[in-house]
Structures are given as C-alpha cells and as structure tokens.
ZAGUTOR-723354 format. One record per residue (C-alpha): residue number from 1; x, y, z. Coordinates in steps of 0.25 Angstrom, whole numbers, plus 5000, padded with zeros to 4 digits. Example, Ala and Ser with C-alpha at 12.3 -4.5 7.8 and 13.67 -1.06 7.14 Angstrom:
ZAGUTOR-723354
+-----+------+-------+------+
:   i : east : north :   up :
+-----+------+-------+------+
:   1 : 5049 :  4982 : 5031 :
:   2 : 5055 :  4996 : 5029 :
+-----+------+-------+------+
//
This chain:
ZAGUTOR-723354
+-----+------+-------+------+
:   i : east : north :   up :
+-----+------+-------+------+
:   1 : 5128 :  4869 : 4971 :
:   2 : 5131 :  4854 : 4974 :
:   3 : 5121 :  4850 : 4963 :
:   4 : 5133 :  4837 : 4895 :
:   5 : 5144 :  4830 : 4893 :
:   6 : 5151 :  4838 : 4881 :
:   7 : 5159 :  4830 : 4874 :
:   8 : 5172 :  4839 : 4866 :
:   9 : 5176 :  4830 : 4852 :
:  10 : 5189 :  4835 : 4844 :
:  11 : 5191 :  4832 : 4829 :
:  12 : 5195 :  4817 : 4829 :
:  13 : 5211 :  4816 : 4825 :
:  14 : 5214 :  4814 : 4810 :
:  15 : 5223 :  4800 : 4811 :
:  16 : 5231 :  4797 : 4799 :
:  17 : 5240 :  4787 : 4792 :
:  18 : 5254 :  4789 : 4785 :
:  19 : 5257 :  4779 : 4774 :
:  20 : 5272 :  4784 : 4770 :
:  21 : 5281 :  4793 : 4776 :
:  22 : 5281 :  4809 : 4774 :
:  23 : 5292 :  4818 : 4772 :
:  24 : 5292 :  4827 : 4783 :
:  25 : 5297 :  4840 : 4774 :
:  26 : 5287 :  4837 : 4764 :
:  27 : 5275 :  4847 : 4762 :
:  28 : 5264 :  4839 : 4772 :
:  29 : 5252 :  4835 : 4763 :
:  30 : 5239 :  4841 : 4767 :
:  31 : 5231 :  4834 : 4777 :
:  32 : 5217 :  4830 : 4772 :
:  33 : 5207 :  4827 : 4783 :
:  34 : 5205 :  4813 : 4787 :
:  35 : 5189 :  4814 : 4783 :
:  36 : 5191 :  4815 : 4769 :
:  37 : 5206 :  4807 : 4767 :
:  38 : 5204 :  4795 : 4776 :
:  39 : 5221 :  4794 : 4777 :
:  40 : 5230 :  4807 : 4776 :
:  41 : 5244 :  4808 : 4776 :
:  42 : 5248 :  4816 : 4787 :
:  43 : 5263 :  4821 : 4790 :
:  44 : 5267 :  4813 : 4802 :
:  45 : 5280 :  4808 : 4808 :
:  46 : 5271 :  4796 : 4816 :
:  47 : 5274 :  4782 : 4812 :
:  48 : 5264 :  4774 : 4806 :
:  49 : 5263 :  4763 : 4818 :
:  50 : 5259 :  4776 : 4825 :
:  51 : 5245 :  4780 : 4816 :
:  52 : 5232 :  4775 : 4818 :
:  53 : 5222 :  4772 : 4806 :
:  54 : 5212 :  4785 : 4806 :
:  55 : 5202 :  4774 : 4807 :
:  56 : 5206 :  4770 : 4821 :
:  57 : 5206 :  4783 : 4826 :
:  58 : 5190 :  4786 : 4827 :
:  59 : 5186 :  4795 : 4838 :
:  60 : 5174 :  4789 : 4845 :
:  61 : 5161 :  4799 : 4841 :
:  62 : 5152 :  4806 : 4851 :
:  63 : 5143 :  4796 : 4852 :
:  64 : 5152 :  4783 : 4855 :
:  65 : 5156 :  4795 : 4866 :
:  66 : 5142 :  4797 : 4872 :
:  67 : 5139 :  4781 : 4871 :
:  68 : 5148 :  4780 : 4881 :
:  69 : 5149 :  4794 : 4890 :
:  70 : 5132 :  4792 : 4890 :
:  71 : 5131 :  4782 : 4898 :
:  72 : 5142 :  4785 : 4906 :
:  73 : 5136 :  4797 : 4911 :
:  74 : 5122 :  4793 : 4912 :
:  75 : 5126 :  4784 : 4922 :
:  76 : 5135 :  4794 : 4931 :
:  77 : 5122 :  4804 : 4928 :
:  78 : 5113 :  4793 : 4934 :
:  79 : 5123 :  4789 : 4945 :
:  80 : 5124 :  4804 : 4950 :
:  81 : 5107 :  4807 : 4948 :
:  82 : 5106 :  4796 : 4956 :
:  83 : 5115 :  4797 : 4968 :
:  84 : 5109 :  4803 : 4981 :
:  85 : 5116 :  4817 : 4985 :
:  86 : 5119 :  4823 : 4998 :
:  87 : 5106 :  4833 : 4997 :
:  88 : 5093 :  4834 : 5003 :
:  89 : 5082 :  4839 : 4995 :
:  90 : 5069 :  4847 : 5001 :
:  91 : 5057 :  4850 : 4993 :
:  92 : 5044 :  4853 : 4995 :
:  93 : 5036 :  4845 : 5005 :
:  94 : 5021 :  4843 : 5007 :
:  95 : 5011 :  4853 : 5017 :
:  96 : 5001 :  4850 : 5026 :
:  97 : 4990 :  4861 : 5030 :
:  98 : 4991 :  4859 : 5046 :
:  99 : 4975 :  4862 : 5046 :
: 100 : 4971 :  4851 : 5036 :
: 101 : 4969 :  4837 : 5040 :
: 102 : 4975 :  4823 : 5040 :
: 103 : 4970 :  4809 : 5038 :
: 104 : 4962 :  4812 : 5027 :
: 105 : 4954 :  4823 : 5035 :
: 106 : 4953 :  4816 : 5047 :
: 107 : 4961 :  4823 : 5056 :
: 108 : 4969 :  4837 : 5054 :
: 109 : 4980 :  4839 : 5054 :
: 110 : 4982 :  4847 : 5067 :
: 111 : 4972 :  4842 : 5076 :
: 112 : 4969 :  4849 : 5088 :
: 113 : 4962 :  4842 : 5101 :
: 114 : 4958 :  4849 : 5111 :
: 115 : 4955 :  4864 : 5109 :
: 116 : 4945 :  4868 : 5097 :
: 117 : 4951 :  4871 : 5083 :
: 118 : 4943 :  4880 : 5072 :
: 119 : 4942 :  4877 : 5056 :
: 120 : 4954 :  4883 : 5049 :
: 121 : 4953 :  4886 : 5034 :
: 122 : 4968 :  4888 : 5025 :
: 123 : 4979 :  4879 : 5027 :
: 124 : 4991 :  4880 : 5035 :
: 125 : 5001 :  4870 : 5029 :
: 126 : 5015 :  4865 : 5034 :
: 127 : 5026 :  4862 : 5023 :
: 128 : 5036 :  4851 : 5022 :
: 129 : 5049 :  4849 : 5013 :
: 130 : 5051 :  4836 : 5006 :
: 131 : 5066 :  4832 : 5009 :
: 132 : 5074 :  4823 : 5002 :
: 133 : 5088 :  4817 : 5006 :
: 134 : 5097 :  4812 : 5018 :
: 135 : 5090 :  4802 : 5024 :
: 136 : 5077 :  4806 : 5017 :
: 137 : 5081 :  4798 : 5004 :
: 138 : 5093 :  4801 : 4994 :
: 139 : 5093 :  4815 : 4985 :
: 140 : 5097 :  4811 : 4971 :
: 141 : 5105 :  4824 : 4963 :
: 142 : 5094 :  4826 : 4954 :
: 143 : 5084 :  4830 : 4966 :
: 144 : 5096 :  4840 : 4970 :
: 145 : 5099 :  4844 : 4959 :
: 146 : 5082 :  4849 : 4957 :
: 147 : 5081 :  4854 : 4970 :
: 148 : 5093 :  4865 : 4967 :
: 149 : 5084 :  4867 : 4954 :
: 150 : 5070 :  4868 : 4963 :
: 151 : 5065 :  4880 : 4972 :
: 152 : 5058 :  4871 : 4979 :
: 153 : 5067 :  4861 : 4982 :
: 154 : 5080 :  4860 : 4989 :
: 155 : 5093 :  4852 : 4991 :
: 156 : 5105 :  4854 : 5001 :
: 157 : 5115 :  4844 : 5007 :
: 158 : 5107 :  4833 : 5015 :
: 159 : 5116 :  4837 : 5028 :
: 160 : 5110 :  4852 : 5027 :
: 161 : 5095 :  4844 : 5030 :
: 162 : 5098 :  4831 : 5039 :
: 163 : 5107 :  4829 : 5050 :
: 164 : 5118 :  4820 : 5046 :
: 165 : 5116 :  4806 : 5047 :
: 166 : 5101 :  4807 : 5050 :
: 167 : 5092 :  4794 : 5046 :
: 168 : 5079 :  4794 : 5038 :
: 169 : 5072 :  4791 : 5051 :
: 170 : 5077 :  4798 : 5060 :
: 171 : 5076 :  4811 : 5051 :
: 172 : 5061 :  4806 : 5051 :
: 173 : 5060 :  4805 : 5065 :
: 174 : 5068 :  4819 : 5068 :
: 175 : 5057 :  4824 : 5058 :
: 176 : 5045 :  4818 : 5065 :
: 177 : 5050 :  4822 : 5079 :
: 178 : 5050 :  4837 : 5074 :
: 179 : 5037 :  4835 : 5069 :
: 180 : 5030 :  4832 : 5082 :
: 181 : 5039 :  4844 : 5089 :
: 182 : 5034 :  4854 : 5078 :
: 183 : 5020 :  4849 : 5081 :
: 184 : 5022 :  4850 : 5096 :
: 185 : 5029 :  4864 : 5095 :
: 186 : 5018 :  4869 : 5084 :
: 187 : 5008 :  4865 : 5093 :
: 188 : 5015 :  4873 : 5106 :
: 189 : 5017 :  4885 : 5098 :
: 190 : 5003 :  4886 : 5092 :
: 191 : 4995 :  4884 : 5106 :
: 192 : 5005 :  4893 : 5112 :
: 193 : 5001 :  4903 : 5101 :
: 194 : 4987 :  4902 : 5104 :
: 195 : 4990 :  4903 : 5119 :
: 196 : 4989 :  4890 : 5124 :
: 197 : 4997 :  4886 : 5137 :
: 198 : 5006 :  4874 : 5135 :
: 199 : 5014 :  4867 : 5145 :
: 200 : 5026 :  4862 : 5141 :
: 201 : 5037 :  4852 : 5146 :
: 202 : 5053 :  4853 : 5142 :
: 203 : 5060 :  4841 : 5145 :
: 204 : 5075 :  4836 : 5140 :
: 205 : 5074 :  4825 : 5128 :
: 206 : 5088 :  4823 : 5126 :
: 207 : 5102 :  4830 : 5126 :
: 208 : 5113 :  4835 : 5114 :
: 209 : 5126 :  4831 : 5114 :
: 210 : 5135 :  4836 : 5126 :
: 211 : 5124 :  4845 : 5133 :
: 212 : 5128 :  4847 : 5146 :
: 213 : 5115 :  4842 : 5151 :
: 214 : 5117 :  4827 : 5150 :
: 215 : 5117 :  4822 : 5164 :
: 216 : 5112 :  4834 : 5170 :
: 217 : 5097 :  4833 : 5161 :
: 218 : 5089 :  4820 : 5158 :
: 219 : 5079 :  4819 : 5146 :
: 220 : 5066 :  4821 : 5150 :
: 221 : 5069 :  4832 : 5163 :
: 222 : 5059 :  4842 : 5162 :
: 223 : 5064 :  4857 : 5161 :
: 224 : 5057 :  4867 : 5171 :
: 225 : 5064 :  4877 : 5173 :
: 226 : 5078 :  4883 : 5169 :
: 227 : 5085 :  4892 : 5180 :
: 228 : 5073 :  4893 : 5186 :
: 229 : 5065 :  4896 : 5174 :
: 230 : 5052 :  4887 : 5171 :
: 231 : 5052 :  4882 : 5157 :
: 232 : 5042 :  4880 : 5148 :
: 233 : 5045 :  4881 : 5135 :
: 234 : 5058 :  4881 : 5125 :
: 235 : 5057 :  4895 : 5121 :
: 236 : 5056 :  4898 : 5137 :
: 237 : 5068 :  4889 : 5139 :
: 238 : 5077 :  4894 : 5128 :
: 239 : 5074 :  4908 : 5132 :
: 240 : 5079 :  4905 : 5145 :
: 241 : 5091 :  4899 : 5140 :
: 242 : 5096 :  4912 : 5132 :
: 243 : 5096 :  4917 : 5146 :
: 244 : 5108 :  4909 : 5151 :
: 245 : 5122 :  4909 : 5148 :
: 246 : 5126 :  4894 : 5141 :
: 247 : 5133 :  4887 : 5150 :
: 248 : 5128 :  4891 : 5161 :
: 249 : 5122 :  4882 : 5174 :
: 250 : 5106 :  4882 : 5174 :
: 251 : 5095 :  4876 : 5183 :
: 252 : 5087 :  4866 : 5178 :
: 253 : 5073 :  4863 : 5184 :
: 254 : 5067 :  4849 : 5179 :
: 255 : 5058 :  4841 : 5181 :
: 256 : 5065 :  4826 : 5181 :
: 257 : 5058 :  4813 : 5184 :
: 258 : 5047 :  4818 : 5191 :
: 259 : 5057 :  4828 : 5200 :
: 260 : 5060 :  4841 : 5198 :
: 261 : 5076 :  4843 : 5198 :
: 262 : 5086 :  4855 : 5195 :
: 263 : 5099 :  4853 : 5189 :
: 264 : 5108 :  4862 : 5185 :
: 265 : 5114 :  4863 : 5171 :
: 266 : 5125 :  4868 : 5162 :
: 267 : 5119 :  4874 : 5150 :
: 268 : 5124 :  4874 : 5136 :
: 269 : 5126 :  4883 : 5123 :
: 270 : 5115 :  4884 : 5113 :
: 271 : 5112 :  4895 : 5100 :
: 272 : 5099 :  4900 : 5098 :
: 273 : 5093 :  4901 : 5085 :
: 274 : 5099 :  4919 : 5084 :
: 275 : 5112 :  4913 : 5089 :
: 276 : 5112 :  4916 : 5102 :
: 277 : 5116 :  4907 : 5112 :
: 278 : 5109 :  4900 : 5126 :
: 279 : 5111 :  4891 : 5137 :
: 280 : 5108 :  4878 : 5132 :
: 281 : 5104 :  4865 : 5142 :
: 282 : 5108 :  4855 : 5132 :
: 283 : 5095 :  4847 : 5132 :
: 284 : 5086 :  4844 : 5122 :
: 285 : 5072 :  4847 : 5126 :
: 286 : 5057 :  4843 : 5124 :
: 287 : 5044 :  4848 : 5126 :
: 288 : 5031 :  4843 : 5129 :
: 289 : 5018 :  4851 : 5127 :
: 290 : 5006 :  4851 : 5135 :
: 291 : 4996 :  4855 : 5126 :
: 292 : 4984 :  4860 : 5130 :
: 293 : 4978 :  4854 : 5117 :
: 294 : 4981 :  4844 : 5108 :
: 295 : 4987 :  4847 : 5094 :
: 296 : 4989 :  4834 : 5085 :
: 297 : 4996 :  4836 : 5071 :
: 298 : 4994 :  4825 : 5060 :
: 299 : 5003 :  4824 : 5049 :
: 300 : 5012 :  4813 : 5045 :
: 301 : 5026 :  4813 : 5036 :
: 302 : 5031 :  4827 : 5041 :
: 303 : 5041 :  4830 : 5049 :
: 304 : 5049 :  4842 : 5055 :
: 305 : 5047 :  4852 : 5063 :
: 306 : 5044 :  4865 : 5050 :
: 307 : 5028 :  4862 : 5052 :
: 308 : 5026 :  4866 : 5066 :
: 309 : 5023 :  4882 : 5062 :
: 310 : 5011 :  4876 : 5053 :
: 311 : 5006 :  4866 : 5063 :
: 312 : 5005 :  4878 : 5074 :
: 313 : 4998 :  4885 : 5065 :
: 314 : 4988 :  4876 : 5061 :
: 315 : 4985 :  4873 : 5077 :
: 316 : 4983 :  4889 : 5081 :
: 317 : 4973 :  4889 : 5067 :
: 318 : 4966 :  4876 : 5072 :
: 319 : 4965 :  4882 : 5085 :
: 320 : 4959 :  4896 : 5082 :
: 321 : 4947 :  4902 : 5077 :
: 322 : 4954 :  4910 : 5067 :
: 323 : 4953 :  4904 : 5053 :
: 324 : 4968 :  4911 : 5051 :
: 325 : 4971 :  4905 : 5037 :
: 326 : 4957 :  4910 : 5030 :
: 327 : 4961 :  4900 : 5019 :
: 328 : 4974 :  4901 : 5016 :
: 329 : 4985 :  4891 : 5014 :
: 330 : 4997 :  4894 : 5021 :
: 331 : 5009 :  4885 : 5022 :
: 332 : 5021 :  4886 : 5031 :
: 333 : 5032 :  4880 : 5039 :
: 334 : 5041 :  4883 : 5051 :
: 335 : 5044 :  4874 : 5064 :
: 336 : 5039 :  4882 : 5076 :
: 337 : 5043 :  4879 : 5091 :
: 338 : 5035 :  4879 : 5102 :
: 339 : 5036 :  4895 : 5105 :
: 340 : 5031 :  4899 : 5092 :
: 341 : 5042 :  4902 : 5085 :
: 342 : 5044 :  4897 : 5069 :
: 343 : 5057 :  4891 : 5066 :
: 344 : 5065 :  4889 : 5053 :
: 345 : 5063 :  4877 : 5043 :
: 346 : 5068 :  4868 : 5032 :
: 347 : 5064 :  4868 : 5017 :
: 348 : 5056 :  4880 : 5018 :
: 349 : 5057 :  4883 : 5004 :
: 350 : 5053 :  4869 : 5000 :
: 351 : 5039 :  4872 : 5011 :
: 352 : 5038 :  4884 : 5004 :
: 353 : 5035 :  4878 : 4990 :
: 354 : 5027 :  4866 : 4996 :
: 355 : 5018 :  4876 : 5002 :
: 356 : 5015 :  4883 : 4990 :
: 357 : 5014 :  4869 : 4983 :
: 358 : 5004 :  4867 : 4993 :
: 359 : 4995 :  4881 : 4990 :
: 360 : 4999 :  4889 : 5003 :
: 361 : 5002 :  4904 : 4996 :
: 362 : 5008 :  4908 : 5011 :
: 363 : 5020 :  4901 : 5018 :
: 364 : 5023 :  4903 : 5032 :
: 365 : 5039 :  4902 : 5034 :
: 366 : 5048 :  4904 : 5046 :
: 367 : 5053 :  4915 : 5048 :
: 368 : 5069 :  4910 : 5050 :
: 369 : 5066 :  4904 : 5035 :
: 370 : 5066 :  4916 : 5027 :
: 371 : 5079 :  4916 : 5023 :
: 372 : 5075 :  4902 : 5015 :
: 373 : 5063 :  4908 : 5011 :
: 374 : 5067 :  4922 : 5004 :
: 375 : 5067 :  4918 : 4989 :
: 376 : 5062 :  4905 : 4989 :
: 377 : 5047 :  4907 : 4991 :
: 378 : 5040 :  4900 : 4978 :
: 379 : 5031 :  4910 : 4971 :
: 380 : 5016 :  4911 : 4977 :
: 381 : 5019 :  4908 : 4991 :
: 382 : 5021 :  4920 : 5002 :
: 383 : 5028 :  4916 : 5015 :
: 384 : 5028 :  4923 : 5027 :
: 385 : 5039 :  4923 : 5039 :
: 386 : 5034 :  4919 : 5052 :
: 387 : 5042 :  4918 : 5066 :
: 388 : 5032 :  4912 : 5075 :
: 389 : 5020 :  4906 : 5075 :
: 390 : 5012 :  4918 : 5079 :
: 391 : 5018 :  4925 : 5068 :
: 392 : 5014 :  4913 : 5058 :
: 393 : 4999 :  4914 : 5063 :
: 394 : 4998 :  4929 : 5060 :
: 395 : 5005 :  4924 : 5045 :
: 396 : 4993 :  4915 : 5045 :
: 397 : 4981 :  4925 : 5049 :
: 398 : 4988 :  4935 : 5042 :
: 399 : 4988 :  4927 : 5028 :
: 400 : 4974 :  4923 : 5030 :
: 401 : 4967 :  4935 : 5031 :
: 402 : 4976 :  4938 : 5018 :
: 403 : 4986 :  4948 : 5024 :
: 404 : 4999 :  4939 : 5022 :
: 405 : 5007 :  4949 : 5014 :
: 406 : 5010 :  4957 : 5024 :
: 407 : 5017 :  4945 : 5032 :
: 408 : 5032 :  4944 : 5034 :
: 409 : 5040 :  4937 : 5024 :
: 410 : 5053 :  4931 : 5022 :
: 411 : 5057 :  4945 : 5014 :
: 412 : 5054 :  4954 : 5024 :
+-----+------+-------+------+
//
C-alpha cells in the first residue's frame, strides 16, 4: 500500500586518570566503579597527554537528546501531513429524490410539459460521490491515509480518476456536458419505454485523431442511411456496423447543406464493450431528439452522466397512473443510453453509503457493477442488479408492493 522514535543508550564509559606509572607484571589492583571512587587506577599503557578528566566525558541525557530530535521531527512530521499527494479521494456525496421539487417547492424537479403526469408517493433518489484531488483541490496524506482506513471512502492514484493534464474547468465543463446527454438519453429511453415515437437526427460533431473520414465527412452532415440502411438511432447504427468487415468501403447517405449526397467511405477498427470488433466510420456523432413532450430537469451543482437511470425512472412514474413506489425510498445510480440499457459507473461503493445515509433501505445498481459491489454493501441496505431500464422499473414495482427479495442480486 502506498500509504516512535526508539532511542538505544549503552552504559556511559568509565574514563580514568593515572598519577604514576604501573608495573606491568604487578598483580593489577581491582577496579572500583567510577560511581563510588571518583578516580581509579586502571592498568593502562596510555600516556597521560592521551586521558581525559571523567568530568569532561559526560554523555548527553535522554532529554538534552529529545530537546533536539523533538523538534526536529515535528517539523518533518508537519512538512509531510501537509504536502498534497498524487491520490484522489471519493466519498460519499449528497442525493436528490428526482420526484421532489426545487426552488423551495416551486417547481419539481423533473418537470413535464405537455402530457398529463399523476401524484407519486416514495422517493426515487440519484447518488453522487464527493471527490477530491487533481484539479479538484490538493489531497493532503492524512485524507489518504483515512480513506484506506474508511468503508466508505476511497483513494487511488489521481491518474486512475482524471485524464492527465485536465483543468478544474474543463473537468467542470466535461462534467456538465454529461449531465445534459444523461438528461437527454434518460428522457429518450423512458418515452421510448412507455411507447412513445421519437424522431431522431444523427449528425457528425467532430472527428479522432487520424480517422479516415477527415476530408471525406464534415461536421454537421446528417447520417441517413448506411449501405442502404435508414438510420435512426446509435443502437441501429452500431448494429449495422457489426455486420461489416473493418476496413471495408461503405456508402454513406447524408443530408449536407440542404442536399442530399453519397460518399463513399473507408471504415475503421473499433471494440465493443464483449470485445469484439466492428467497422468503425471514425466520427464522432450527435443526436438530436424530437420529443413529442417536453421533459425539463432542475438541478444545479451535479455533473456526469451515473444519474440518467434515476431520471428515467422518475419521468415513466410521473408519467403513469401507477403509484409504483407505494412509499418506499429507493436510491440508485447507473448511466443509461438512449436504447435502455444501464451502464457501469464510478464510486458506486461511496453512492452506496450515501443512499443509506439518506434513508433509502433499497439501491438500485448496474448490473456490470457487481463486481465492486460483492462485499461492500454497508449493513441495512439491499441492492438489486439491473440491466436495463425495463428491468429497473419491474425492481421498482416489484419493491413496492414488498416483494423485493425475490430480486436479483449482485450474489446471484
């Protein structure tokens, strides 16, 4: 893991003086310690010049010793406490129930023009991690050292949880940006759920590094079809991908200033999330919803993308009859994509303990997240495993007609 001074003191030497010379073959007189005889004669060969006085030859005591090591190491103690480390800390961060309200009441949280919404009883609440370190703010060793000590904290090397080199702002700006896509996605995936038609627009936003699309691509074309294909959505268009060898030549239909153009394109290498690999086209692509309502979220000073699961639910609850919670509080996490489907997360042992800070008893956690989960769950809280956002509802409905213990766990 990257994360008493005893001091040893021998009997003081017995120094001695010689007034005359000895006789070497003479019977050596016994030697009487120094304590009670203040000078002894001592057989010795040494000349005289050679002796010290006893006097002179005090040891310095244990406390003339600390007087000056003390200090000494209080201030390389103090030095090292307070030096920032190379770590980042997580620990528990604040939740928000998505069905409560805002602006002292005046407005909730998840607002919903456009389509009736019905009363909802229980709470649904998104987690957070607090983190510290990198260009957040300096990590002093003492915080590491307690966050090793704490369950509910942690600390690992600052690169493990920034990219290198990031600043304060735009790690701030990263974070907000993924905010407003989890929003988008959650509220694409929860109309979907609950059947809704909802047009969609892929268009390129920019490119990597050496993709073989620059100069064959512009920002902003429009995707229509691929080989043929219309595409309407990412899962459609990755699926449709798998299909085709990388580095293969594909037909792109778009819709360019106005026009609709074909070019042909070389495609690229890319993994998927098993492993595999598909043809890549080397851009890097938006969407843009039309939704047939409108969903607004308000909440201030959180970032990332680990709420959209909560927001989704909260929409499909505010959108149905159904009181589903029944009174329950249930905290989760998990981003979610615009097909449904729950994805892995950071901290989720840090969300876990904040949740049951919180009073939620059940947790709802990503699936592709049990690996952190098995034996961190803090005592009280019963978490359950979903996949997609279909599965997370039923976890709901499920938990508030009080049959959650027959739901899937991390353990199973």
């Amino acid at each position: 893991m990257p994360h008493n001074l005893g001091v040893s003191q021998q009997d003081a030497p017995i120094s001695a003086v010689v007034s005359e010379p000895v006789d070497p073959y003479a019977r050596p007189a016994a030697i009487v310690p120094a304590a009670i005889v203040p000078v002894a004669t001592v057989p010795t060969t040494a000349a005289p010049s050679d002796l010290v006085p006893a006097e002179k030859w005090k040891r310095p005591t244990r406390s003339k010793l600390m007087a000056v090591t003390a200090p000494l190491t209080a201030i390389l103690g103090a030095i090292a406490v307070l030096l920032p480390t190379g770590y980042a800390v997580r620990a528990p961060g604040p939740t928000a129930d998505t069905l409560g309200t805002v602006a002292g009441g005046a407005l909730p949280l998840v607002n919903i023009v456009g389509a009736p919404t019905y009363p909802t009883t229980g709470e649904l609440r998104l987690t957070t991690v607090s983190v510290s370190g990198g260009p957040i703010g300096p990590v002093m060793p003492m915080d590491v050292i307690y966050s090793w000590l704490s369950p509910r904290r942690s600390a690992m090397p600052v690169e493990s949880v920034f990219p290198t080199g990031i600043t304060r702002e735009q790690q701030q700006q990263q974070s907000a940006a993924q905010m407003i896509t989890s929003q988008q996605a959650a509220t694409a995936a929860a109309l979907s759920e609950l059947g809704y038609e909802i047009p969609v627009t892929m268009s390129v936003a920019d490119f990597p590094d050496n993709s073989l699309a620059v100069g064959v691509l512009q920002v902003d074309d429009v995707l229509l079809e691929l080989n043929g294909i219309p595409q309407d959505s990412f899962a459609g268009l990755l699926g449709t991908l798998n299909e085709i060898e990388p580095g293969s030549i594909v037909e792109l239909t778009l819709l360019r200033d106005g026009e609709t153009v074909t070019v042909p394109l070389e495609t690229g290498t890319a993994t998927n999330n098993d492993g595999t690999t598909r043809a890549a086209l080397g851009v890097f692509m938006r969407s843009e919803f039309d939704f047939p309502i409108d969903v607004e979220i308000q909440i201030d000073n959180i970032g990332g993308p680990s709420a959209g699961s909560m927001f989704a639910l909260a929409i499909m609850d505010r959108l149905t009859e159904l009181d589903e919670l029944q009174g329950v509080p249930i905290a989760g996490t998990g981003a979610i994509n615009v097909d449904g489907q729950i994805l892995p997360i950071g901290g989720i042992r840090q969300k876990m303990h904040g949740a049951l800070r919180d009073g939620a008893r059940w947790f709802l956690a990503p699936a592709t997240n049990c690996d952190e989960v098995v034996g961190a769950i803090p005592r009280g809280l019963n978490v359950v495993a979903v996949s997609t956002l279909h599965e997370a509802r039923e976890a709901v409905i499920a938990i508030g007609n009080g049959e959650g213990a027959a739901l899937p766990t991390c353990n199973q």
